[in-house]
DOVOMAR-787603 format. One record per residue: x, z, y of N, C-alpha, C in turn; residue in one letter. Coordinates in steps of 0.1 Angstrom, whole numbers, plus 5000, padded with zeros to 4 digits. Layout:
! DOVOMAR-787603
n_c1,n_c3,n_c2,ca_c1,ca_c3,ca_c2,c_c1,c_c3,c_c2,residuo
X,Z,Y,X,Z,Y,X,Z,Y,A $
...
***
This chain:
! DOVOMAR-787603
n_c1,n_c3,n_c2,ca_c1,ca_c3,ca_c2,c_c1,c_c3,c_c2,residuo
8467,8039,5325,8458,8046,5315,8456,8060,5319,X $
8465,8070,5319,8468,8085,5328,8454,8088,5339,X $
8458,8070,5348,8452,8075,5353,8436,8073,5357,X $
8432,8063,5349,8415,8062,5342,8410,8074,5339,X $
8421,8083,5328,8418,8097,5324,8417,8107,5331,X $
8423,8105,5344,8424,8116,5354,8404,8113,5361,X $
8407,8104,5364,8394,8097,5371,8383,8104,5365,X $
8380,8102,5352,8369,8105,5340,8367,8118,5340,X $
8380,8126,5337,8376,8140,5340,8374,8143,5350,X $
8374,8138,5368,8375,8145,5380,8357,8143,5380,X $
8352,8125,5373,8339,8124,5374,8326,8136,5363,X $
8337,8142,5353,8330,8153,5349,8329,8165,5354,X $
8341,8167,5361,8342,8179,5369,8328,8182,5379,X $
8329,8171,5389,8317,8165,5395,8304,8172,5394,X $
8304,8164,5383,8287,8163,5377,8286,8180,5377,X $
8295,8186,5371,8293,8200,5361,8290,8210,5373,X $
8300,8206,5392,8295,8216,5400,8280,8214,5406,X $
8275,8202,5404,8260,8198,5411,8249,8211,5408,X $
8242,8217,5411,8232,8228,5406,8225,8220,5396,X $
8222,8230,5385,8207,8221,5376,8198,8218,5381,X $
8193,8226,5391,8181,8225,5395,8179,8212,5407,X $
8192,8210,5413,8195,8198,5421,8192,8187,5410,X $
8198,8189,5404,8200,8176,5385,8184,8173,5387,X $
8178,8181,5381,8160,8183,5376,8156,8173,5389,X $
8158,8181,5401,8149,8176,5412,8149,8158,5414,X $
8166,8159,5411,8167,8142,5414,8166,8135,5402,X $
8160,8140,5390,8156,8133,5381,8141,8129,5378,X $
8135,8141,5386,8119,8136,5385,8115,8137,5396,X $
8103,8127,5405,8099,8130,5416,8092,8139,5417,X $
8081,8142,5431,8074,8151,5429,8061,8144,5421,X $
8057,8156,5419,8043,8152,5414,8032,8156,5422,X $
8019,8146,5418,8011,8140,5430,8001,8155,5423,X $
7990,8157,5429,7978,8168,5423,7970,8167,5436,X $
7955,8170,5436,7951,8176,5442,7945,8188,5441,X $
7946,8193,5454,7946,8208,5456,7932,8211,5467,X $
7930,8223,5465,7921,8231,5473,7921,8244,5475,X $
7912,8252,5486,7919,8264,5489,7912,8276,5481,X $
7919,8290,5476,7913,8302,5472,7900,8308,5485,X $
7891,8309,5481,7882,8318,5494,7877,8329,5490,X $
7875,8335,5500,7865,8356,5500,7853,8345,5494,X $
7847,8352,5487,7837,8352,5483,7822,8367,5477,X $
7808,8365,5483,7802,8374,5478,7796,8374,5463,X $
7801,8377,5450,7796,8377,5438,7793,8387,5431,X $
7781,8386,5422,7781,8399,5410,7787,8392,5396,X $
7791,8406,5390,7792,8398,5373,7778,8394,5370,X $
7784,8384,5358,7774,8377,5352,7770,8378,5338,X $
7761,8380,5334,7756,8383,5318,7745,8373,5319,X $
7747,8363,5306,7740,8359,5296,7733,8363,5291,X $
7716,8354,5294,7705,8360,5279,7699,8346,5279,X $
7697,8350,5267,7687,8334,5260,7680,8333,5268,X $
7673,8320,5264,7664,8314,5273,7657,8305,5260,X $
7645,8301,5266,7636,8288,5259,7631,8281,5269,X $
7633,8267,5267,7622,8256,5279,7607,8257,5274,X $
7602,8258,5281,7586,8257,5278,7582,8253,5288,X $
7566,8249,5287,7559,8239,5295,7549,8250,5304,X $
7547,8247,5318,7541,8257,5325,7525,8256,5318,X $
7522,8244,5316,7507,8239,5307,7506,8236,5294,X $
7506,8241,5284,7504,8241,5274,7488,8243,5263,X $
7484,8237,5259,7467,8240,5258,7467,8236,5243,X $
7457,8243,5237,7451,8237,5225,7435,8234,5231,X $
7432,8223,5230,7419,8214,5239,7407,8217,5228,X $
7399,8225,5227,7387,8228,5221,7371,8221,5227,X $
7363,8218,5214,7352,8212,5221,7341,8228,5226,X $
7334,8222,5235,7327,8230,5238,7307,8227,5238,X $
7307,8218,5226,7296,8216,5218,7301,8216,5204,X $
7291,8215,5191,7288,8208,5180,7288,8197,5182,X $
7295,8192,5166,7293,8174,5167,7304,8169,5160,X $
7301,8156,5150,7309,8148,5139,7318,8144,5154,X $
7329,8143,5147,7345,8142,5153,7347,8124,5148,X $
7341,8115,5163,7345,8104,5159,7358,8094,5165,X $
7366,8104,5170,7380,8097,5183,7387,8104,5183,X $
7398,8113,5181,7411,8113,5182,7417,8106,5189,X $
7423,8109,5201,7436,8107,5211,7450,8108,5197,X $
7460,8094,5195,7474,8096,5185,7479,8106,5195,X $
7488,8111,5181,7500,8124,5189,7516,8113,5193,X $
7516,8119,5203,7523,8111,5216,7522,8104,5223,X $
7510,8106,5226,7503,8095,5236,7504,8104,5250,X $
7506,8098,5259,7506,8101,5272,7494,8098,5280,X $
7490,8111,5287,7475,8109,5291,7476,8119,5305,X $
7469,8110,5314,7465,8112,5329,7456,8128,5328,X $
7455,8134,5335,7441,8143,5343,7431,8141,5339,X $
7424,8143,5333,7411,8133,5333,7405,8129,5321,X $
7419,8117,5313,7415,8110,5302,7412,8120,5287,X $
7401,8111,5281,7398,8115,5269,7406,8118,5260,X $
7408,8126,5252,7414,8128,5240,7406,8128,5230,X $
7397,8132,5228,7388,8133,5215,7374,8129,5221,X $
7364,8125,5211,7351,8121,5211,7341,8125,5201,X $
7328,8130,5200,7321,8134,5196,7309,8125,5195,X $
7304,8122,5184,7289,8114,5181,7280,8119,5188,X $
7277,8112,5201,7265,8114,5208,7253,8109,5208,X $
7246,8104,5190,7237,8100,5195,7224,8110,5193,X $
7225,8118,5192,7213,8130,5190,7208,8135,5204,X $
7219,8133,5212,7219,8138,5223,7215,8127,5234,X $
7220,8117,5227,7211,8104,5239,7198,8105,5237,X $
7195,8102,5222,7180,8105,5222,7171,8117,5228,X $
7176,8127,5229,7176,8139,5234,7171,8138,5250,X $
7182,8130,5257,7181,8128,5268,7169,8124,5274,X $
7169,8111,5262,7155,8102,5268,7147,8107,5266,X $
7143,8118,5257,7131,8128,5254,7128,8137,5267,X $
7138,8141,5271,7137,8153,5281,7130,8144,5294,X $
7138,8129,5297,7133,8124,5309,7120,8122,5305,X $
7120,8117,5299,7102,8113,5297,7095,8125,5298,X $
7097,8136,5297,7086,8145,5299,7086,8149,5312,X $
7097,8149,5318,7102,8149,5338,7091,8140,5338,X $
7091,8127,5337,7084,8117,5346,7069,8124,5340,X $
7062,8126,5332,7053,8131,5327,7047,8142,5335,X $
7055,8155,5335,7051,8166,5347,7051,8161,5362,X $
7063,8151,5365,7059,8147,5377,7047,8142,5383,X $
7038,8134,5371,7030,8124,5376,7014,8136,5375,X $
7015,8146,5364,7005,8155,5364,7003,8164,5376,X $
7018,8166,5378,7022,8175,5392,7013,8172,5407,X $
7017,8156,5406,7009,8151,5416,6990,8148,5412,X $
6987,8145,5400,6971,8146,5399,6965,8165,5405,X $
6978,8174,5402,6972,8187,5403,6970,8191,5420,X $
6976,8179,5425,6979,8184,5443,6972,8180,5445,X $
6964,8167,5440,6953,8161,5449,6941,8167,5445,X $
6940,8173,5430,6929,8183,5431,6930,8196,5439,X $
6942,8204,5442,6942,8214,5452,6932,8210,5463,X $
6938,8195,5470,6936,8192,5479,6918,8188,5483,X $
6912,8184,5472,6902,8184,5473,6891,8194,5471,X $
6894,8206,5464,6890,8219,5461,6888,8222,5480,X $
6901,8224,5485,6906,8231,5495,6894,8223,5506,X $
6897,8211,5506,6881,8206,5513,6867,8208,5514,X $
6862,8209,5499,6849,8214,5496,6847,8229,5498,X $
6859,8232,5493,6858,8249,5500,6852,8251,5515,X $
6861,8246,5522,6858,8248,5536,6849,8245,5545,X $
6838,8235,5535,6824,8233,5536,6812,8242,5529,X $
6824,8252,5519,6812,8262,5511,6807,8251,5501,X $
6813,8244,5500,6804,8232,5485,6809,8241,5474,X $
6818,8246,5474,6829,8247,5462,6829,8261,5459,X $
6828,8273,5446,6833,8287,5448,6849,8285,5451,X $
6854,8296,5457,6866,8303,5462,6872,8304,5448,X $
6870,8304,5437,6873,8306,5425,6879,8295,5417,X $
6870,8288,5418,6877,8272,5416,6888,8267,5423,X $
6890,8269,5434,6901,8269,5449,6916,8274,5441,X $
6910,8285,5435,6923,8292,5430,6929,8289,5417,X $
6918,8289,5408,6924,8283,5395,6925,8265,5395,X $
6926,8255,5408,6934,8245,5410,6949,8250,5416,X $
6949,8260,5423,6961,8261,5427,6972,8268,5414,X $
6962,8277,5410,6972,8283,5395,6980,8271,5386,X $
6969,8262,5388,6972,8253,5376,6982,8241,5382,X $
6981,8240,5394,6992,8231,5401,7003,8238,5402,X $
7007,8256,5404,7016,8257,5403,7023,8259,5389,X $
7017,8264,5377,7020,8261,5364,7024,8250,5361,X $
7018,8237,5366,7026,8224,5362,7040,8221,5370,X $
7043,8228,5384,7051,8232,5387,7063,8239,5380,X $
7063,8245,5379,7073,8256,5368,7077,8245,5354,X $
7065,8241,5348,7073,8236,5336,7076,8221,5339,X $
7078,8220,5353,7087,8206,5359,7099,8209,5362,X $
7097,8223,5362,7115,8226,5372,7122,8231,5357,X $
7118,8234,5347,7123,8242,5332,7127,8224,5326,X $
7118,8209,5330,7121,8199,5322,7133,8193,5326,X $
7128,8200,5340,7144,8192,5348,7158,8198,5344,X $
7157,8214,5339,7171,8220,5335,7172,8211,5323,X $
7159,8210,5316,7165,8208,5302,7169,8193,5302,X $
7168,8189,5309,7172,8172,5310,7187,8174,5313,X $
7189,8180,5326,7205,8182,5333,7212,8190,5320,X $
7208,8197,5313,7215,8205,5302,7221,8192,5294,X $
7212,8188,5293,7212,8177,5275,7222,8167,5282,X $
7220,8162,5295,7233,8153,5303,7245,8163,5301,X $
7246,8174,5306,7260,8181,5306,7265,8177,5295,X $
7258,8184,5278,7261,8186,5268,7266,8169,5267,X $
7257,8158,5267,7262,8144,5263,7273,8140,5270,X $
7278,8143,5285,7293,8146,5290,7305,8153,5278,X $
7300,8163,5277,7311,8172,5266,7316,8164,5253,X $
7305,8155,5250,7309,8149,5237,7326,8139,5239,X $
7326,8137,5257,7339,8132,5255,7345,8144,5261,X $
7355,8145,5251,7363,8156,5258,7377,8155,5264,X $
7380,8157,5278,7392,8151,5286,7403,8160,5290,X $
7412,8157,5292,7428,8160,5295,7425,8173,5310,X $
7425,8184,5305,7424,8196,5322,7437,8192,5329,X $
7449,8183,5325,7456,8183,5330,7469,8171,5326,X $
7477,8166,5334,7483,8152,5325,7497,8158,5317,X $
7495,8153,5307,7506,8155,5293,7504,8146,5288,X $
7513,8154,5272,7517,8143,5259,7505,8151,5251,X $
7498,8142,5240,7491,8147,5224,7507,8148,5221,X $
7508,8161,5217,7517,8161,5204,7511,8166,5192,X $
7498,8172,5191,7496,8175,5177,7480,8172,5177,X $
7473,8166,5166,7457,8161,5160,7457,8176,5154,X $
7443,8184,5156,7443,8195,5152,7429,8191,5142,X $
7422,8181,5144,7410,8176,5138,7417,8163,5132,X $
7404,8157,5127,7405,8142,5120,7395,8137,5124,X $
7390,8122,5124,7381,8115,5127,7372,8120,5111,X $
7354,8120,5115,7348,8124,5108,7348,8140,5098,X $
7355,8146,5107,7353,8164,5107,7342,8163,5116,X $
7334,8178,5114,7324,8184,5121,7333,8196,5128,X $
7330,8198,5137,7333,8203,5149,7324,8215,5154,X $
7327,8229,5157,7320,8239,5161,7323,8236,5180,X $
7313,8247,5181,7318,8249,5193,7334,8264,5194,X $
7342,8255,5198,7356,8265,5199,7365,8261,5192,X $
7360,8249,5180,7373,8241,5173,7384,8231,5181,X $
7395,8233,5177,7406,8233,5185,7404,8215,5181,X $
7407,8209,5189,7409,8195,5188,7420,8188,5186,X $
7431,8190,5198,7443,8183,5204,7449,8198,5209,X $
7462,8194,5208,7470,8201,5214,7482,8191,5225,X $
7479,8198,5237,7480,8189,5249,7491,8200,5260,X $
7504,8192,5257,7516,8197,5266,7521,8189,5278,X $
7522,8197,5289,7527,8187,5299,7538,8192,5302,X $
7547,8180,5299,7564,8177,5297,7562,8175,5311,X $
7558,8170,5325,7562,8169,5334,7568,8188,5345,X $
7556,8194,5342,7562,8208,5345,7571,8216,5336,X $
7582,8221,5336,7587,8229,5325,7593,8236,5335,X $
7600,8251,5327,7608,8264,5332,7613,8264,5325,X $
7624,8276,5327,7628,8284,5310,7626,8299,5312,X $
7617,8303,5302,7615,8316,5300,7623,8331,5294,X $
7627,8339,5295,7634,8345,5291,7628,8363,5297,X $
7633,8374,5283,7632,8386,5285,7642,8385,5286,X $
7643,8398,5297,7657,8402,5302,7655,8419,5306,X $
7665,8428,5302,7665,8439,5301,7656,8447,5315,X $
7653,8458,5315,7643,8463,5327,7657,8468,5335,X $
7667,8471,5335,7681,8479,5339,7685,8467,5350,X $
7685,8452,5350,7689,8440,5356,7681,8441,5367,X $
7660,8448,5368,7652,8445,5379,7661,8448,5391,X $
7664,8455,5394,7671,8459,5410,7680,8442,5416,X $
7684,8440,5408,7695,8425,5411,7689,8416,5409,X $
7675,8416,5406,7668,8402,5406,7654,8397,5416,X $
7651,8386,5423,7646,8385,5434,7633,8373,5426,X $
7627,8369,5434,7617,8357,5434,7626,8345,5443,X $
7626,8335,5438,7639,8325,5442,7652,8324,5445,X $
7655,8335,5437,7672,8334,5435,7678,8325,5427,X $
7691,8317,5430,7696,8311,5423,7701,8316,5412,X $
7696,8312,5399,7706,8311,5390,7711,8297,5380,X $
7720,8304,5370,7731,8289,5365,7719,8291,5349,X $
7720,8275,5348,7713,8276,5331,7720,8267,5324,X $
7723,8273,5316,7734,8268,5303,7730,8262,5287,X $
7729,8249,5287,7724,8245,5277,7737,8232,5271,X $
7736,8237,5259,7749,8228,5255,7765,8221,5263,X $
7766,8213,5267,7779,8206,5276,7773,8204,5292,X $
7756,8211,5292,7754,8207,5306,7752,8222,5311,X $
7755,8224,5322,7749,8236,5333,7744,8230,5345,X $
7736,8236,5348,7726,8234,5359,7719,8249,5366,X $
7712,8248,5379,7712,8259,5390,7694,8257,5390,X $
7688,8267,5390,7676,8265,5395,7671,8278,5400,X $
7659,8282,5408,7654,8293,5413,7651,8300,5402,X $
7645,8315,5405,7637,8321,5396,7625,8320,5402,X $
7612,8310,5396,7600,8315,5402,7591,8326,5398,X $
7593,8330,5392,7590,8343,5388,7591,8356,5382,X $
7590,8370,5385,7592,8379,5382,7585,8389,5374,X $
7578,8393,5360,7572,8395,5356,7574,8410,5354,X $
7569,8421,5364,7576,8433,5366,7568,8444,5357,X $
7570,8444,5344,7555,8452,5337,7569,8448,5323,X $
7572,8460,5318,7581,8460,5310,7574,8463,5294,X $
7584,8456,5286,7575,8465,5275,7588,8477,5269,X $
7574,8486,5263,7580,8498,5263,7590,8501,5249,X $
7588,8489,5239,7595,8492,5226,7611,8483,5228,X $
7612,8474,5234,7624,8464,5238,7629,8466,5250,X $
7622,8470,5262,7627,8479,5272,7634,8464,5283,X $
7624,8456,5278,7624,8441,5285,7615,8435,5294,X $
7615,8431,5304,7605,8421,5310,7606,8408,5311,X $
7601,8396,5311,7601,8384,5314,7598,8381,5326,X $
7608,8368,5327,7613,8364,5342,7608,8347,5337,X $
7610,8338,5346,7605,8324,5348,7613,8316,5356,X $
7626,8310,5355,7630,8298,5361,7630,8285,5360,X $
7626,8280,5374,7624,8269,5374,7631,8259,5371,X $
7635,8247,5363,7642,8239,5361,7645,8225,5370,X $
7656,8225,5378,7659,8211,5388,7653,8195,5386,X $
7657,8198,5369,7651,8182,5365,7648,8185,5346,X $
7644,8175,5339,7641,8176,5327,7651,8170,5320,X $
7662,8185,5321,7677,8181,5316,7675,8183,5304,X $
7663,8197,5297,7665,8197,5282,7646,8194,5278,X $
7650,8191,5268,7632,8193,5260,7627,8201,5258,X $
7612,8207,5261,7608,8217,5257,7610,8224,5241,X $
7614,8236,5240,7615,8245,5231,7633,8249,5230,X $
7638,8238,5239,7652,8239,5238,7655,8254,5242,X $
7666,8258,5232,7673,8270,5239,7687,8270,5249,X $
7684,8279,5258,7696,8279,5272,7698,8287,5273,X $
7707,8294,5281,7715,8301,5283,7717,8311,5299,X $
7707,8319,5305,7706,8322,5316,7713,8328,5324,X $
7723,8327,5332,7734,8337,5340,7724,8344,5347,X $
7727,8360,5346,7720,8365,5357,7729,8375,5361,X $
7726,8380,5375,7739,8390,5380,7738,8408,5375,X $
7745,8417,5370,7745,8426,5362,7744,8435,5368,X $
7751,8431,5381,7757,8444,5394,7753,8438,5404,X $
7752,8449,5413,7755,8447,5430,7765,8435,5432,X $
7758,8424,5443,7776,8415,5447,7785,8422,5455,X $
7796,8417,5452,7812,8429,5461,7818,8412,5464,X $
7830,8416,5472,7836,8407,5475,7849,8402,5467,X $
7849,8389,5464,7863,8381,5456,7868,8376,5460,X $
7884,8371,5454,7887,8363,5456,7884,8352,5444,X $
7878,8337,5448,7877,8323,5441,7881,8316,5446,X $
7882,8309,5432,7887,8298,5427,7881,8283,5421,X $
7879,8269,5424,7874,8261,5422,7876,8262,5403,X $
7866,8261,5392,7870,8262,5381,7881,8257,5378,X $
7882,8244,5383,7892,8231,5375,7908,8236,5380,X $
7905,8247,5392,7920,8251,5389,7925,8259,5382,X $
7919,8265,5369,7923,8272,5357,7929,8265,5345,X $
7945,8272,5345,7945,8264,5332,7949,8273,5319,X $
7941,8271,5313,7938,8278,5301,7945,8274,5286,X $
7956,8291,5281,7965,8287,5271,7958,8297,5263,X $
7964,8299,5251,7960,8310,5243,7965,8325,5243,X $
7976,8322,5254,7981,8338,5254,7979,8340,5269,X $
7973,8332,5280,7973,8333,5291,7963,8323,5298,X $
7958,8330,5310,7956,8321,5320,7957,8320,5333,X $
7962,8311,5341,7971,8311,5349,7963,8298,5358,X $
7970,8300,5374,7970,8289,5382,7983,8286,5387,X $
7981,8277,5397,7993,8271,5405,7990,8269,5418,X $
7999,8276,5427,7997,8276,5440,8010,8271,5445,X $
8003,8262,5453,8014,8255,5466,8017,8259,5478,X $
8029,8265,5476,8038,8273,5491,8038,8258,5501,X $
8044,8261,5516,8042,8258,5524,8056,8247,5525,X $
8065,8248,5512,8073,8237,5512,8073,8226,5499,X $
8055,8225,5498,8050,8219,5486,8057,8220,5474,X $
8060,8238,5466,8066,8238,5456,8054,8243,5449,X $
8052,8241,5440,8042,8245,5425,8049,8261,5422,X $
8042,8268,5421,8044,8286,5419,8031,8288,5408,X $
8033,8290,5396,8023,8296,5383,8022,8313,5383,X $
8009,8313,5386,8005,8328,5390,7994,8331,5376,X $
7998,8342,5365,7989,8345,5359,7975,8352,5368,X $
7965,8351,5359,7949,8359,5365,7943,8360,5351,X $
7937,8369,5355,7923,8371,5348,7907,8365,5362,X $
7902,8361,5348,7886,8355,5356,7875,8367,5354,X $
7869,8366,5365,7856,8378,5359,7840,8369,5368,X $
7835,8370,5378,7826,8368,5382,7823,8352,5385,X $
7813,8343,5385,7812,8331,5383,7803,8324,5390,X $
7799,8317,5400,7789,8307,5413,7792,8295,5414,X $
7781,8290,5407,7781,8275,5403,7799,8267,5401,X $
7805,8264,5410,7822,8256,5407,7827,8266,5411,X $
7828,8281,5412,7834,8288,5418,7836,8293,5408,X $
7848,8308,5408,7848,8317,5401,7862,8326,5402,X $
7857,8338,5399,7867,8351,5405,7882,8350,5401,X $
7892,8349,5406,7902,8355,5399,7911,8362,5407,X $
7916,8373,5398,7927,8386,5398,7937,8383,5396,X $
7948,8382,5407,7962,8381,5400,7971,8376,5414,X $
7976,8377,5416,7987,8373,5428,7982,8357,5436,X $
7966,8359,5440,7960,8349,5446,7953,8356,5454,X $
7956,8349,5467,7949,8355,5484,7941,8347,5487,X $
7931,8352,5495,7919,8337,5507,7932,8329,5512,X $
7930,8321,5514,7934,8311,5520,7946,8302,5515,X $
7950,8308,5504,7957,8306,5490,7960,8284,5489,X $
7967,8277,5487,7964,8265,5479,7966,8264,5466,X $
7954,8259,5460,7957,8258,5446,7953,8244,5443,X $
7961,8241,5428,7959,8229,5422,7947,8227,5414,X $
7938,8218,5417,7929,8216,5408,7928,8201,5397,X $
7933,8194,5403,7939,8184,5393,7955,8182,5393,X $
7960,8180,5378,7974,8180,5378,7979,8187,5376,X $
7972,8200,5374,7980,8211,5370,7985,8212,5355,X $
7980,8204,5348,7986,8207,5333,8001,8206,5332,X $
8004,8196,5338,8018,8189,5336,8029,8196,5342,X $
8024,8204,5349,8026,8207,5363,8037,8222,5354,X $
8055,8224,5363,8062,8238,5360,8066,8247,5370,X $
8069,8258,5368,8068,8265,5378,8083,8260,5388,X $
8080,8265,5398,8090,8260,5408,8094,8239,5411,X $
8080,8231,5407,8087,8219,5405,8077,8215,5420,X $
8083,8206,5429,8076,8196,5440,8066,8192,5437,X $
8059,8189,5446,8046,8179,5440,8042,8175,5456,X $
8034,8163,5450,8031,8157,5465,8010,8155,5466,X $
8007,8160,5475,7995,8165,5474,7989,8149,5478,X $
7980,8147,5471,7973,8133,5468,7956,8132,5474,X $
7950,8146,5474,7936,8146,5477,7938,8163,5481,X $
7933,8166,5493,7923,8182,5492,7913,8180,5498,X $
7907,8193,5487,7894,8190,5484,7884,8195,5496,X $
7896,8201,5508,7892,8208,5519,7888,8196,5529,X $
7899,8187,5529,7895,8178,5538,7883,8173,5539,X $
***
């Protein structure tokens, strides 16, 4: 019995000289994460300003005659280049037409009785049958029937244009989102008809302080921020004409794909300063507490080391951080939650490879 007891305490003695940290190590393995590396990087800070999606084409579709309002294009209909939206009662104008032709073919045919009297004047003349007087007043009068041939023929091509207009077509392909008329309204010339947006082109527009012009280019990347999505698109344009009470100009980025709906509001990163040189970080290796934020970098004998930072400047997955993190640095980008300082871990993916 003595000596069981002897045994039991020599096996606590034991245990008690082992290090803790030997204890810990052989009680959990390492843990798996993958990692990727800190890089130099060239960035500016970034400031946020609103944004709106809008459509590069936007129109309110106006007739460009008189006339009862008999067609309406529905609001949401999707319409080609080309196609009608609205229609106007043409029959005043058909009749119209056939008035105007008929008096074309009418001058035409007088036109030609007045040539062949030229023509016979001009014969008898040059026999002396005829006065020189008569000669002239055939030719006066052939070319007066001339003239109001060429005034029938405008007004014929007029009355066609106008009977064209009565259908009125899409300058461009979109959606009807809004009937600005009704079927059976009368219609001026300049009354707005349809309102015609094309969802296939969009940007997002935004004023942005005149102080930012120096750091901003025609096709520069920037980040747009709309709810749980961000996305990267150029600036296609730079609108360098400021106004003088807001002390703002508007700028025009192009949008990658039709991530939001027109009128949607976003969120524009643009750079504040000059870019300088950083040290970044892949986002996902931040992990973020309420009294800190911090990474984890893996030494050269795969131990996990928690380095507080502060973040400042931000490039698409990238982003700055300050704090006991160098180029060429490893850091955890998955795994790190779980993850304590000084614990093993066994690298599972980098993201370098």
């Amino acid at each position: 019995m003595k000596t069981l007891i002897g045994l039991g305490v020599l096996g606590v003695a034991l245990l008690a000289a082992i290090p803790a940290g030997a204890q810990q190590q052989q009680e959990q393995p390492p843990a798996k994460v993958e990692v990727s590396n800190a890089t130099r990087q060239l960035m500016a800070p970034i400031v946020r300003v609103p944004g709106t999606v809008v459509s590069r084409n936007d129109s309110r579709i106006s007739s460009e005659i008189s006339g009862r309002v008999v067609w309406v294009q529905e609001e949401g209909a999707n319409v080609a280049e080309g196609d009608p939206v609205a229609r106007l009662d043409a029959t005043q104008l058909e009749l119209e037409l056939k008035e105007n032709w008929a008096r074309v073919k009418r001058l035409e045919a007088s036109l030609r009785y007045e040539n062949q009297q030229v023509g016979r004047f001009e014969e008898l003349a040059e026999m002396n049958h005829t006065p020189q007087s008569q000669l002239e007043q055939a030719v006066a009068q052939r070319d007066m029937v001339e003239q109001d041939l060429a005034q029938a023929r405008v007004a014929y091509e007029r009355t066609k244009e106008n009977l064209a207009r009565t259908e009125i077509r899409a300058p461009f392909p979109g959606r009807v989102v809004a009937r600005l008329v009704q079927m059976g309204e009368y219609a001026n010339v300049g009354t707005e008809l349809v309102r015609l947006v094309d969802t296939g082109h969009v940007e997002v527009r935004a004023q942005v302080p005149i102080g930012m012009a120096p750091y901003l280019a025609d096709g520069q990347s920037v980040s747009l921020l709309g709810g749980d999505l961000e996305l990267r698109g150029p600036i296609r344009t730079i609108i360098p004409v400021g106004d003088e009470v807001t002390r703002t100009m508007e700028i025009r980025v192009a949008m990658p794909s039709r991530a939001w709906v027109i009128g949607s509001a976003v969120q524009i990163g643009l750079p504040a300063d000059a870019p300088r040189q950083v040290v970044a970080v892949p986002r996902d290796a931040l992990i973020l507490r309420a009294d800190a934020t911090y990474v984890f970098k893996i030494n050269g004998e795969n131990v996990a080391e928690r380095v507080a930072v502060t973040t400042g400047s931000a490039m698409g997955a990238l982003i700055e951080v300050r704090g006991s993190v160098a180029d060429g640095d490893t850091v955890v980008i998955r795994g790190g939650e779980r993850l304590r300082s000084g614990q093993s871990v066994e690298i599972a993916v980098s993201a370098n490879s």
